[in-house]
N, CA, C and O atoms as a GROMACS GRO file, in nm:
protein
  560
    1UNK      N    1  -0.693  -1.207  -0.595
    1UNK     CA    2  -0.712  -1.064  -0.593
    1UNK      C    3  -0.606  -0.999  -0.681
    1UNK      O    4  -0.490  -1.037  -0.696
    2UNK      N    5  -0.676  -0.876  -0.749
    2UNK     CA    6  -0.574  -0.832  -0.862
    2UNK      C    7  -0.498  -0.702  -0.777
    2UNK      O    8  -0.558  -0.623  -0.704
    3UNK      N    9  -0.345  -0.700  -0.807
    3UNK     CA   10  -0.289  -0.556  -0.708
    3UNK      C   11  -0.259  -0.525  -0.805
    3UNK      O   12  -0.205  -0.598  -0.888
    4UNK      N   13  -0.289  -0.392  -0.823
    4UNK     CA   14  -0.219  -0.246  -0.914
    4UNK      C   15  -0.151  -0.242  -0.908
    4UNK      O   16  -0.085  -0.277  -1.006
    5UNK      N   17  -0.063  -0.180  -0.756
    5UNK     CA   18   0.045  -0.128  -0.685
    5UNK      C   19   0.149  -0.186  -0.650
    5UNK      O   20   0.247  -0.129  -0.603
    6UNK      N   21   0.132  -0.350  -0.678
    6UNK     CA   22   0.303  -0.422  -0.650
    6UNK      C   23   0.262  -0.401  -0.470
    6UNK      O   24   0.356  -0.345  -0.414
    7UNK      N   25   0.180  -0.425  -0.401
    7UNK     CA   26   0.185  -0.509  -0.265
    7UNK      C   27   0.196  -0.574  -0.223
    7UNK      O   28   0.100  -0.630  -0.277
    8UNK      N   29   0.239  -0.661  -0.144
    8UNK     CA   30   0.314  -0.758  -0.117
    8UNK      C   31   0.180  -0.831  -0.043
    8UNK      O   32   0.151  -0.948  -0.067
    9UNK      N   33   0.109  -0.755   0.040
    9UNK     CA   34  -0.001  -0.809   0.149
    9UNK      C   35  -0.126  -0.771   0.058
    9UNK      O   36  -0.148  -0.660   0.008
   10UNK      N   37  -0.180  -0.851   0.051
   10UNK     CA   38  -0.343  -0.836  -0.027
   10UNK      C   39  -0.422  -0.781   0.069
   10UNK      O   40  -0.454  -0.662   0.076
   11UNK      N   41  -0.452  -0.864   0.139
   11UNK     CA   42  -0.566  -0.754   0.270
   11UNK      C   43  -0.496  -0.779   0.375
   11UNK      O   44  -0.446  -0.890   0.391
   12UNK      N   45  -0.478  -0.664   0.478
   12UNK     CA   46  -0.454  -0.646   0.601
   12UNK      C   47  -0.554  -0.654   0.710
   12UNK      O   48  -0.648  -0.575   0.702
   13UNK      N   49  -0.550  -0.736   0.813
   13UNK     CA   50  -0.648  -0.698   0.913
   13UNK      C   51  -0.591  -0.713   1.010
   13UNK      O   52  -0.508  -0.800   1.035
   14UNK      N   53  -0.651  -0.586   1.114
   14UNK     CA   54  -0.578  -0.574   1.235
   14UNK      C   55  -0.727  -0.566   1.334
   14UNK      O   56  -0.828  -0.496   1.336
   15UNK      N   57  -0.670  -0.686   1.415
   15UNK     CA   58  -0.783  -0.645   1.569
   15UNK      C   59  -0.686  -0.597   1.650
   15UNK      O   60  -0.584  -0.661   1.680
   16UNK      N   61  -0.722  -0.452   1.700
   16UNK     CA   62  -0.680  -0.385   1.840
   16UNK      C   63  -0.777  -0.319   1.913
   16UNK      O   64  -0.829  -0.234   1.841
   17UNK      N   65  -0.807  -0.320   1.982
   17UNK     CA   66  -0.932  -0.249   2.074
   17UNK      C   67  -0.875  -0.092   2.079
   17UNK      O   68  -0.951   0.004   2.093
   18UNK      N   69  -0.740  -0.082   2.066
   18UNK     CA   70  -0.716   0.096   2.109
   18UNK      C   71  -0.731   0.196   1.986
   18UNK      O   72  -0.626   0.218   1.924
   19UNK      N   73  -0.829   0.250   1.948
   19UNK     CA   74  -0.809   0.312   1.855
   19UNK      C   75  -0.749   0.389   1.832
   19UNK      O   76  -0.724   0.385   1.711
   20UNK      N   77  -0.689   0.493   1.892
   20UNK     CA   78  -0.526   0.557   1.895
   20UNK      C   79  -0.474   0.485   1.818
   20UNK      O   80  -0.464   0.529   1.704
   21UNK      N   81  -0.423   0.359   1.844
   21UNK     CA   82  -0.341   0.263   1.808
   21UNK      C   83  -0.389   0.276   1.639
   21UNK      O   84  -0.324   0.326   1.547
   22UNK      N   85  -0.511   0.219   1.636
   22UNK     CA   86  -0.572   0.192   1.499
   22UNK      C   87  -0.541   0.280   1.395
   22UNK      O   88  -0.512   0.246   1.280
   23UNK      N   89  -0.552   0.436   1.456
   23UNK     CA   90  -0.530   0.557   1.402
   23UNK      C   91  -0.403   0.546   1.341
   23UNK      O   92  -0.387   0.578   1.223
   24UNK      N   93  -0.317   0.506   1.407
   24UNK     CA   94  -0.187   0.508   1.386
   24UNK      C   95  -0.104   0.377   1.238
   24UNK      O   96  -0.004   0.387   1.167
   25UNK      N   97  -0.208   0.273   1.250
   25UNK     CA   98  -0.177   0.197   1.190
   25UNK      C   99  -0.232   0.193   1.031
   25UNK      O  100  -0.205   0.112   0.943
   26UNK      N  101  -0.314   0.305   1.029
   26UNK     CA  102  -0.399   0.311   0.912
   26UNK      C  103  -0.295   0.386   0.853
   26UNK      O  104  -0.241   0.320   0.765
   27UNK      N  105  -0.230   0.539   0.872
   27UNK     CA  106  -0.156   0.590   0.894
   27UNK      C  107  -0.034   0.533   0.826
   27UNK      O  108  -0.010   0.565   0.709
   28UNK      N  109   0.033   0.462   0.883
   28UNK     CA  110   0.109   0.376   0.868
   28UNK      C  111   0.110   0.257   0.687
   28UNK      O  112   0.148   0.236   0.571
   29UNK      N  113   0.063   0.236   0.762
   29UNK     CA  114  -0.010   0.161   0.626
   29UNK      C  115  -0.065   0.214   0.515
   29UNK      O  116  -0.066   0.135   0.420
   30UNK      N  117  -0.124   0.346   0.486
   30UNK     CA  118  -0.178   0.430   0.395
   30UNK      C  119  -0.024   0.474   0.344
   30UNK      O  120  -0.017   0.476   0.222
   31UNK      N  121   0.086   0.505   0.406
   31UNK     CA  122   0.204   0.566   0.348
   31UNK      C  123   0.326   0.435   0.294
   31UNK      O  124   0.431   0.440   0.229
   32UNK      N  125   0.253   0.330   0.357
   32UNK     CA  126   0.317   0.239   0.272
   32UNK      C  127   0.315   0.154   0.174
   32UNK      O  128   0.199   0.115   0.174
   33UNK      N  129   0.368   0.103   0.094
   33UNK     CA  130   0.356   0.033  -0.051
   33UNK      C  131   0.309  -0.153  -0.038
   33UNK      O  132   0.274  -0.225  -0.132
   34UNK      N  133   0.319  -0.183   0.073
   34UNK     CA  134   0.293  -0.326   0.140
   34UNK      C  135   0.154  -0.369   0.108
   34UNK      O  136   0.140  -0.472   0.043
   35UNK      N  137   0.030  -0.290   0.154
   35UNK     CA  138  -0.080  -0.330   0.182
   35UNK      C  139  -0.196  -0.299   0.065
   35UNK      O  140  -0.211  -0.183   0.027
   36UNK      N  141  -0.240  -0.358   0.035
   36UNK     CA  142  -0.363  -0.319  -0.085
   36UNK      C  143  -0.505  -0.296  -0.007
   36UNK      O  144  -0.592  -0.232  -0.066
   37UNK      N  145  -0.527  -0.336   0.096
   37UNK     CA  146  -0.642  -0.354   0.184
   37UNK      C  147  -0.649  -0.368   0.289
   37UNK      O  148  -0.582  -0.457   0.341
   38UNK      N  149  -0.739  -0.276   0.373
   38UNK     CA  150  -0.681  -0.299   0.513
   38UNK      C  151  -0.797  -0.270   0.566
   38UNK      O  152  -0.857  -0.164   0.553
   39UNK      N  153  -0.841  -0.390   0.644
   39UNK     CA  154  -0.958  -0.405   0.725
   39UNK      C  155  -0.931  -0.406   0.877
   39UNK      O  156  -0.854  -0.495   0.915
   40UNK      N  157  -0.985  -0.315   0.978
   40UNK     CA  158  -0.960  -0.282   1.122
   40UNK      C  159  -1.108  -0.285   1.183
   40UNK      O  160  -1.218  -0.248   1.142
   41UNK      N  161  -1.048  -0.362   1.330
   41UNK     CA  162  -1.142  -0.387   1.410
   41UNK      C  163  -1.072  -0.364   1.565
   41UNK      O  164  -0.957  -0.388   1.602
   42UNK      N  165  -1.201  -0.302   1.647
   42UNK     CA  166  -1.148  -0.283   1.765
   42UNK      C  167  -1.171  -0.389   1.836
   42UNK      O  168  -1.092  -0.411   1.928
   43UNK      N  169  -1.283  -0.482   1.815
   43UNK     CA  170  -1.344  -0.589   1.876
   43UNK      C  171  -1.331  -0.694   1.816
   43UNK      O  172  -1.357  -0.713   1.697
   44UNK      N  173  -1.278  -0.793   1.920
   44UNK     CA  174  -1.221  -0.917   1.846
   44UNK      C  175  -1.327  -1.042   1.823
   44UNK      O  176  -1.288  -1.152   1.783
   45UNK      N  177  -1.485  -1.008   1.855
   45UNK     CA  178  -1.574  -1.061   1.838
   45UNK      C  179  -1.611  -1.038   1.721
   45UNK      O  180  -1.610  -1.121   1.631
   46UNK      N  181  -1.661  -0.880   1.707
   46UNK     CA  182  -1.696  -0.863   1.513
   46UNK      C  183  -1.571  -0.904   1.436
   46UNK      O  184  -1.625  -0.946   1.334
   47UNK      N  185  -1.471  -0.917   1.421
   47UNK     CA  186  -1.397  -0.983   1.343
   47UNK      C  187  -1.414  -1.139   1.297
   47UNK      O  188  -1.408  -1.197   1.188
   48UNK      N  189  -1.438  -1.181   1.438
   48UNK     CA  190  -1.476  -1.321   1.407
   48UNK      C  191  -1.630  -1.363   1.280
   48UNK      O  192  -1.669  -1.441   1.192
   49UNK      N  193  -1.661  -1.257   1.347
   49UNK     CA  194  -1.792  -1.227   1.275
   49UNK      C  195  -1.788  -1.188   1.090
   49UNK      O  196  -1.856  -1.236   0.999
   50UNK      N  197  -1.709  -1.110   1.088
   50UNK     CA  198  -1.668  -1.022   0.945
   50UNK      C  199  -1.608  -1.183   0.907
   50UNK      O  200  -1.688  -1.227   0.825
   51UNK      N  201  -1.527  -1.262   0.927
   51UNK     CA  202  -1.425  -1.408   0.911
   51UNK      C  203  -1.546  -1.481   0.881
   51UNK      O  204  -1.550  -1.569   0.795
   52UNK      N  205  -1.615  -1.456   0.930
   52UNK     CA  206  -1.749  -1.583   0.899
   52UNK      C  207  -1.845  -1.563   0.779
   52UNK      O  208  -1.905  -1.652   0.717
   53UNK      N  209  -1.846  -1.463   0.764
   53UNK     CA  210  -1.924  -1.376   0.616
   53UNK      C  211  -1.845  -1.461   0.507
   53UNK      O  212  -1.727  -1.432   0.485
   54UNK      N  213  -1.901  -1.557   0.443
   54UNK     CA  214  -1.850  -1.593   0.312
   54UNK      C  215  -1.810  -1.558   0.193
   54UNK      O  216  -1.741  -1.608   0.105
   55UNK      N  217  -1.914  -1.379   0.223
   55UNK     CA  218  -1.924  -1.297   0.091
   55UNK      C  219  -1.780  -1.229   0.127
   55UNK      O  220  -1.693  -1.235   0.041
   56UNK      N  221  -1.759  -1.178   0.223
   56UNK     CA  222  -1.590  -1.126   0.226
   56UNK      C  223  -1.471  -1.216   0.214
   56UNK      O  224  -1.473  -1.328   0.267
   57UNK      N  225  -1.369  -1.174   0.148
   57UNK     CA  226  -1.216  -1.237   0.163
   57UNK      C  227  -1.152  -1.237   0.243
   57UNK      O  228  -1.154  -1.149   0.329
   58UNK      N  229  -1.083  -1.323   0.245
   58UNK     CA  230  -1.048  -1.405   0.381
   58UNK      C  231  -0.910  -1.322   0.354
   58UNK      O  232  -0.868  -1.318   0.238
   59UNK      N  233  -0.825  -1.243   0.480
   59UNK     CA  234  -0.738  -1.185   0.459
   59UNK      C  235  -0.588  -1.259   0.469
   59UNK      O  236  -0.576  -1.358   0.541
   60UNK      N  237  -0.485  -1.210   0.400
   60UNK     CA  238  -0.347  -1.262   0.386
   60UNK      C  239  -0.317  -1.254   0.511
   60UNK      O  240  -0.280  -1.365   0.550
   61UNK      N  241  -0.315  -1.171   0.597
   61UNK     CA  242  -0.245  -1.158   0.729
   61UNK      C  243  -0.310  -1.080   0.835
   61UNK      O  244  -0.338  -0.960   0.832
   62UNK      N  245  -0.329  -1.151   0.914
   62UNK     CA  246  -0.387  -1.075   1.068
   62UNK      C  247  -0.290  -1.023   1.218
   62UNK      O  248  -0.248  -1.083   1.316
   63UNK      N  249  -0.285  -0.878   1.170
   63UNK     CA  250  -0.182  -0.868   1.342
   63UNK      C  251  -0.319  -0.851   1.438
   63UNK      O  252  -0.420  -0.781   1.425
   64UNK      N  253  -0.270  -0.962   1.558
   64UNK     CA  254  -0.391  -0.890   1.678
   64UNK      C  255  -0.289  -0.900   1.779
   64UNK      O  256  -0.172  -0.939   1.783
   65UNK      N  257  -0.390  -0.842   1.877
   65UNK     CA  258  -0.350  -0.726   1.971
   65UNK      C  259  -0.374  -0.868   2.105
   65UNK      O  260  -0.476  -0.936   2.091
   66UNK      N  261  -0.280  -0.903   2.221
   66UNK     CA  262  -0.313  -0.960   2.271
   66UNK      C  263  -0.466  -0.932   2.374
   66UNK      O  264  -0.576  -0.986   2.365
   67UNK      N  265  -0.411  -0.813   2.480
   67UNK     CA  266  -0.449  -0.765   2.570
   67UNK      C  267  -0.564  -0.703   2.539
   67UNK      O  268  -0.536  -0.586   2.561
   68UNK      N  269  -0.674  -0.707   2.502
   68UNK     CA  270  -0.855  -0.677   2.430
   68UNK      C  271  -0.942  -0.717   2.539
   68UNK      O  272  -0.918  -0.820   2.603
   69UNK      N  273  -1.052  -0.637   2.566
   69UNK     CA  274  -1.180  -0.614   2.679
   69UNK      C  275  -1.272  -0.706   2.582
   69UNK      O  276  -1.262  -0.721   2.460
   70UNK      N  277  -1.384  -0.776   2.690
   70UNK     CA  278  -1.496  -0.881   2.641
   70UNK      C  279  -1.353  -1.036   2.554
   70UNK      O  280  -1.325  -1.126   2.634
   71UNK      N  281  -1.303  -1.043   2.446
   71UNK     CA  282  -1.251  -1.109   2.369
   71UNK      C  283  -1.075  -1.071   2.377
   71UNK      O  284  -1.029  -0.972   2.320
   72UNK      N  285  -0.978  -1.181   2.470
   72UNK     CA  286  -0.900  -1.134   2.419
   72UNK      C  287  -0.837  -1.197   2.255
   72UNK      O  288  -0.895  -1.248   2.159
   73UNK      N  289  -0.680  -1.159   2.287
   73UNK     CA  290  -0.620  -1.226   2.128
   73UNK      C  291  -0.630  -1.393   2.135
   73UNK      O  292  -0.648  -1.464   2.036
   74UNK      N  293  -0.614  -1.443   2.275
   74UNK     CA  294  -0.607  -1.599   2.279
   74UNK      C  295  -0.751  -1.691   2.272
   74UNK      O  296  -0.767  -1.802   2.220
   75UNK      N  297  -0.830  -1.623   2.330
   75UNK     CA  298  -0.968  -1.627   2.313
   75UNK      C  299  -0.996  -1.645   2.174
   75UNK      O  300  -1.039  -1.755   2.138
   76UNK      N  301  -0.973  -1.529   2.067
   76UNK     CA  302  -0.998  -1.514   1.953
   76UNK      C  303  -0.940  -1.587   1.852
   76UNK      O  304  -0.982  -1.616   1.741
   77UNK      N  305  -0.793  -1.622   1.932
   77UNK     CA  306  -0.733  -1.787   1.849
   77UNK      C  307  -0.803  -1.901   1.872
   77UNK      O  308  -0.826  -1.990   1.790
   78UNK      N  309  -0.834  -1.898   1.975
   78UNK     CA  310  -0.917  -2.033   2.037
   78UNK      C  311  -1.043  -2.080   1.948
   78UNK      O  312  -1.078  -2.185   1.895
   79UNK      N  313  -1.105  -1.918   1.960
   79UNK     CA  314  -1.228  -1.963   1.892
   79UNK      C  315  -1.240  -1.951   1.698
   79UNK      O  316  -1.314  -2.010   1.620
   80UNK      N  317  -1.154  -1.868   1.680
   80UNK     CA  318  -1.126  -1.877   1.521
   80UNK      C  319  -1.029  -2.019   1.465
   80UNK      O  320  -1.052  -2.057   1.350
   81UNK      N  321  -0.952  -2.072   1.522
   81UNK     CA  322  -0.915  -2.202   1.476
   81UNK      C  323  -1.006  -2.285   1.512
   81UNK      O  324  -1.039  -2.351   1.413
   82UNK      N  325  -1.093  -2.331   1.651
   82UNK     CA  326  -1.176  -2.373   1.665
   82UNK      C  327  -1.288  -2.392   1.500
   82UNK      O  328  -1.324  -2.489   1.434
   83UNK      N  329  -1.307  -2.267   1.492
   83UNK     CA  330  -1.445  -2.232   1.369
   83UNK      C  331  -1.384  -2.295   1.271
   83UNK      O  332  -1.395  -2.416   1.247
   84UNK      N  333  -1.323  -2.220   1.216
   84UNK     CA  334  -1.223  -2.202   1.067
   84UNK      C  335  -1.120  -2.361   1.006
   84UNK      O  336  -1.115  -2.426   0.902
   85UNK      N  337  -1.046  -2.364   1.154
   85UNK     CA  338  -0.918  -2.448   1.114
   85UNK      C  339  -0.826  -2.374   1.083
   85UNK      O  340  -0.800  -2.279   1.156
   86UNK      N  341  -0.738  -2.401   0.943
   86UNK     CA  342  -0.606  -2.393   0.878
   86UNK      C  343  -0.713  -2.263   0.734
   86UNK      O  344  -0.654  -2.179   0.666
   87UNK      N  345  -0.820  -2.281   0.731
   87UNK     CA  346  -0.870  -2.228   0.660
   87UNK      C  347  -0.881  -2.015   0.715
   87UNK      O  348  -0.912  -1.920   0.643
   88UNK      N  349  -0.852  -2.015   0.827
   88UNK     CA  350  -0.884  -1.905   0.869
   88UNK      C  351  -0.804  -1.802   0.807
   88UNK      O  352  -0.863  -1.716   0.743
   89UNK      N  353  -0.647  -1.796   0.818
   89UNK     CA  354  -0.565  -1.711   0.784
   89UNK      C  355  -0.470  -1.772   0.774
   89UNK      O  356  -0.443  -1.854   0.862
   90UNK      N  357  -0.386  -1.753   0.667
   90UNK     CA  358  -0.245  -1.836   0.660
   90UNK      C  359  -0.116  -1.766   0.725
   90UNK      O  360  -0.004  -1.818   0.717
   91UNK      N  361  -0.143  -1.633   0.795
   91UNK     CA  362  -0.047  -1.582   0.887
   91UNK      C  363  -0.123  -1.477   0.957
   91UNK      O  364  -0.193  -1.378   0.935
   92UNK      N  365  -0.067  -1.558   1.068
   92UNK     CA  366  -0.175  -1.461   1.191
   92UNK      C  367  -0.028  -1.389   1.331
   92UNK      O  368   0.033  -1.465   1.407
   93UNK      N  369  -0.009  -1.260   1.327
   93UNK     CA  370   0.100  -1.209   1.389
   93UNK      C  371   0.029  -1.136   1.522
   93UNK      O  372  -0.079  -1.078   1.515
   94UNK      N  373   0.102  -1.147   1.636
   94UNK     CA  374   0.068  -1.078   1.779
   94UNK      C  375   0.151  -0.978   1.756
   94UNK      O  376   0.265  -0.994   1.712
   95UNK      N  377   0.095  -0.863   1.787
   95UNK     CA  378   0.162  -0.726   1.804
   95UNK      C  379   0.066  -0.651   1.909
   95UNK      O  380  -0.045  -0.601   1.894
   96UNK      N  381   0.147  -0.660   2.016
   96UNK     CA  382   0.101  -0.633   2.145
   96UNK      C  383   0.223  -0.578   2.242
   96UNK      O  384   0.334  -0.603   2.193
   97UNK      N  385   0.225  -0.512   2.364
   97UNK     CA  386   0.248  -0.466   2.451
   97UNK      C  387   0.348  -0.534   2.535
   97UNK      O  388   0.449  -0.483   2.585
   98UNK      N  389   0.310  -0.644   2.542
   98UNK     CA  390   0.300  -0.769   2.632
   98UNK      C  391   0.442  -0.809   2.612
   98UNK      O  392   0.501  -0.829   2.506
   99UNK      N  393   0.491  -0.817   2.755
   99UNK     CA  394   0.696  -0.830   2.681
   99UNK      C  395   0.702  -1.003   2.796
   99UNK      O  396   0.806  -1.060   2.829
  100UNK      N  397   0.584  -1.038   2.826
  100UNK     CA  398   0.593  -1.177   2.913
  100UNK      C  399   0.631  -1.275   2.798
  100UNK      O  400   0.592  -1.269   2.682
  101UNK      N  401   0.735  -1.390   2.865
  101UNK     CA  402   0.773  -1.476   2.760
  101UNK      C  403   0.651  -1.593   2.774
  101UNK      O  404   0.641  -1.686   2.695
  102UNK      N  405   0.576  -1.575   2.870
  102UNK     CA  406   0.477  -1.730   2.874
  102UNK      C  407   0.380  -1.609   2.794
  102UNK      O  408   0.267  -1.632   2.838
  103UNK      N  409   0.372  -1.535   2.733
  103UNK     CA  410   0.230  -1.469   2.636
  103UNK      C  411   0.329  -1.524   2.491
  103UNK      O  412   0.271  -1.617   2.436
  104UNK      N  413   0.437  -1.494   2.434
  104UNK     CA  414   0.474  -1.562   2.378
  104UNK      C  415   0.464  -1.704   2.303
  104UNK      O  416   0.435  -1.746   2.192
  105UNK      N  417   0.506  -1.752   2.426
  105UNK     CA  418   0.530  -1.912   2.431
  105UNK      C  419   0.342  -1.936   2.389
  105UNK      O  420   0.307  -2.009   2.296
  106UNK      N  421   0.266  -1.879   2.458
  106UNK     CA  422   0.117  -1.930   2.426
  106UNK      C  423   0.069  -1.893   2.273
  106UNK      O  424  -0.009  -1.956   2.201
  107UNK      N  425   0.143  -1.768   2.247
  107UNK     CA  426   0.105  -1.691   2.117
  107UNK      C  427   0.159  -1.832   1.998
  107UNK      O  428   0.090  -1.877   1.906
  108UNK      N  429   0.258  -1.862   2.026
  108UNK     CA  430   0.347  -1.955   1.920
  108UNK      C  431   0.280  -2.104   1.935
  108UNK      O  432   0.296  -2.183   1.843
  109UNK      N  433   0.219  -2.135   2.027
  109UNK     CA  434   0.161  -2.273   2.033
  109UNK      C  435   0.055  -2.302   1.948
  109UNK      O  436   0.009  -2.416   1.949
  110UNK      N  437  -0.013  -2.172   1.837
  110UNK     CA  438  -0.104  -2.187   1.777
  110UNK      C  439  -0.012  -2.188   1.691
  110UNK      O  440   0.095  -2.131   1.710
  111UNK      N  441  -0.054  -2.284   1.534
  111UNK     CA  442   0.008  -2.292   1.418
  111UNK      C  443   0.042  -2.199   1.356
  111UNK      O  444   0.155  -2.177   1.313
  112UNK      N  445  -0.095  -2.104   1.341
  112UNK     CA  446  -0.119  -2.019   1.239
  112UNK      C  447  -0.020  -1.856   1.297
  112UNK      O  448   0.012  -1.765   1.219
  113UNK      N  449   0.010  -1.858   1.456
  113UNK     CA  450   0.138  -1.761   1.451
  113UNK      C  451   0.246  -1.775   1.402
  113UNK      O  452   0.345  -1.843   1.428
  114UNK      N  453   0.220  -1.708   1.330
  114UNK     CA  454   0.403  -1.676   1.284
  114UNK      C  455   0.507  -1.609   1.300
  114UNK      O  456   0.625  -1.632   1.273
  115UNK      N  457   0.424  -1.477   1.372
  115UNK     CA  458   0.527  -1.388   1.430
  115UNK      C  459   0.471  -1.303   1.566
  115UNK      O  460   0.354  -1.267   1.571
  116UNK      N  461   0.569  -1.275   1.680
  116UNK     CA  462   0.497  -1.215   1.780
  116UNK      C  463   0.574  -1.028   1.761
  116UNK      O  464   0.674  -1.010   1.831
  117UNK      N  465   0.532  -0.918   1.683
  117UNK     CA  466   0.577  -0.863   1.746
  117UNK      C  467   0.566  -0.709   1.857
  117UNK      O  468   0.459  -0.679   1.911
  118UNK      N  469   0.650  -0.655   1.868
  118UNK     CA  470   0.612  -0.512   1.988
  118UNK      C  471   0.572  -0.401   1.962
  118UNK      O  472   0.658  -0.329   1.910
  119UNK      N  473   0.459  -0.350   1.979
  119UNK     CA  474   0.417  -0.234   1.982
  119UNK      C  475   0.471  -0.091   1.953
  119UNK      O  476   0.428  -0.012   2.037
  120UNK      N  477   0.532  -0.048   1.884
  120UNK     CA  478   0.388  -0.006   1.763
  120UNK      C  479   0.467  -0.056   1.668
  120UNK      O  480   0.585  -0.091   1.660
  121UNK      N  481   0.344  -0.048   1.576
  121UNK     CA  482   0.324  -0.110   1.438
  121UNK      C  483   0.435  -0.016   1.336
  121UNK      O  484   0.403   0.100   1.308
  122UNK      N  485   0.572  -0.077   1.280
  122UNK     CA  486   0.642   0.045   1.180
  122UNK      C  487   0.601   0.020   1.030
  122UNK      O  488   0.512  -0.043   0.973
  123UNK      N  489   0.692   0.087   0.999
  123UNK     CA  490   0.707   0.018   0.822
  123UNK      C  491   0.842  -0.088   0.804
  123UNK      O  492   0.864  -0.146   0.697
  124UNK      N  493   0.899  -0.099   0.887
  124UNK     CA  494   0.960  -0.183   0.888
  124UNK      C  495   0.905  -0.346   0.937
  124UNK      O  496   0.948  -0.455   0.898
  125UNK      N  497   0.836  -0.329   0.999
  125UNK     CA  498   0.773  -0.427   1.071
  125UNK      C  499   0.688  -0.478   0.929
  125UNK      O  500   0.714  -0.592   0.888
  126UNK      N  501   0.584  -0.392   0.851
  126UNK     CA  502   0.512  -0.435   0.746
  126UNK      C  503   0.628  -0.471   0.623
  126UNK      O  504   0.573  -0.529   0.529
  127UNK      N  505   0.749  -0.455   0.606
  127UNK     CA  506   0.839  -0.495   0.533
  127UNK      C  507   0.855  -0.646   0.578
  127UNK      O  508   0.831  -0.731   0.492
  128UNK      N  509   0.887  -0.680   0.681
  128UNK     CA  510   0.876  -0.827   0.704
  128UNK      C  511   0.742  -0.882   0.698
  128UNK      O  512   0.745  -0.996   0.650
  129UNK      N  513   0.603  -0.835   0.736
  129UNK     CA  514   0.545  -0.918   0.673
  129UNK      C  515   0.526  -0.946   0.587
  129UNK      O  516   0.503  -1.065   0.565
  130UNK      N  517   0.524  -0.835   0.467
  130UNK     CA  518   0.532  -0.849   0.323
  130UNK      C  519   0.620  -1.026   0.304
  130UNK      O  520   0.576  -1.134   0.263
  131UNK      N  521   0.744  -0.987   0.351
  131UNK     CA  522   0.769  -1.091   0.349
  131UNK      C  523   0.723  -1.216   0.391
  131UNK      O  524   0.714  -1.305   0.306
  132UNK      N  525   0.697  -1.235   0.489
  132UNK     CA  526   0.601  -1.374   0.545
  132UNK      C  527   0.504  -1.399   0.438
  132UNK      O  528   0.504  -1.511   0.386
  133UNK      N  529   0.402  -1.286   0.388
  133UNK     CA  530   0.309  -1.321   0.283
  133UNK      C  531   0.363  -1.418   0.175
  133UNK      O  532   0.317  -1.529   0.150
  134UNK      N  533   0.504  -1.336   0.095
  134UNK     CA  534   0.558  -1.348  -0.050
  134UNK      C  535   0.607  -1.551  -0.003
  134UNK      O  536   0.593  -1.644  -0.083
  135UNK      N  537   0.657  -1.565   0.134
  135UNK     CA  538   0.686  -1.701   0.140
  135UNK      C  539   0.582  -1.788   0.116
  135UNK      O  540   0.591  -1.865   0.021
  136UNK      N  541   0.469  -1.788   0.195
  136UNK     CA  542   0.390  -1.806   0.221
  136UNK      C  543   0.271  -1.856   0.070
  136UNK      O  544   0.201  -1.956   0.051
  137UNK      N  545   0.290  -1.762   0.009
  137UNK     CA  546   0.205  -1.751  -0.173
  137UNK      C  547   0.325  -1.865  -0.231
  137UNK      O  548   0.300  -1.956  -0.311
  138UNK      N  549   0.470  -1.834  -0.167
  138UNK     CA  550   0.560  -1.927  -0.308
  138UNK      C  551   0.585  -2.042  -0.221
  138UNK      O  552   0.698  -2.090  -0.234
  139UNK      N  553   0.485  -2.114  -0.111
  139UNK     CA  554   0.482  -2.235  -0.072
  139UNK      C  555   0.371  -2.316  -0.046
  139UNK      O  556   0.352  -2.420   0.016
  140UNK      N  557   0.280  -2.210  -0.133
  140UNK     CA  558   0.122  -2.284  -0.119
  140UNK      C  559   0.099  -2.330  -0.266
  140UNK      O  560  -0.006  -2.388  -0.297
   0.00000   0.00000   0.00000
């Protein structure tokens, strides 16, 4: 993918069911220099779904939301590494609510987490992933 803008994250995708939240992160992300693309879902089922479409790109980085109605975030690891593999996303981050260290400990047992973090979403927070991405591109 070609960036204009010097972004660090090629596509963004975020599953959170709260759209408040979502509101906030678009927001967020629209005022910052990190993201070139940013794909949002409240439901962690159509995502799986949008992931399965061949004709779309597969995004640099996924924050999801643990705590999600019908599908949660572990569910949605389960069944997207299940599908996908190593092929799904090469950094997949929890940014959730959730301050339990066994949601943690479960979040990190999947490969593809790399980072767990707390609610809400800053620009500081997208400054480190930027970073995770830039490692990530200069070790593949």
């Amino acid at each position: 993918m070609t960036r204009t803008n010097g972004a660090s994250i090629g596509t963004l995708m975020i599953i959170d069911d709260n759209s408040f939240d979502q509101m906030m992160y678009k927001r967020i992300v629209s005022r910052s220099d990190q993201v070139w693309s940013l794909i949002q879902f409240t439901d962690a089922q159509a995502a799986l779904e949008h992931l399965s479409d061949i004709a779309q790109p597969n995004p640099d980085l996924i924050l999801l939301d643990i705590n999600m109605p019908r599908m949660d975030g572990f569910e949605f690891l389960d069944a997207a590494t299940t599908r996908f593999g190593a092929a799904l996303c090469p950094i997949i981050v929890m940014l959730t609510t959730s301050l339990h260290p066994s949601d943690e400990r479960r979040a990190r047992s999947f490969d593809v987490v790399r980072e767990f973090l707390n609610k809400p979403l800053t620009q500081e927070h997208l400054v480190i992933l930027g970073s995770l991405v830039q490692q990530d591109r200069n070790t593949a």
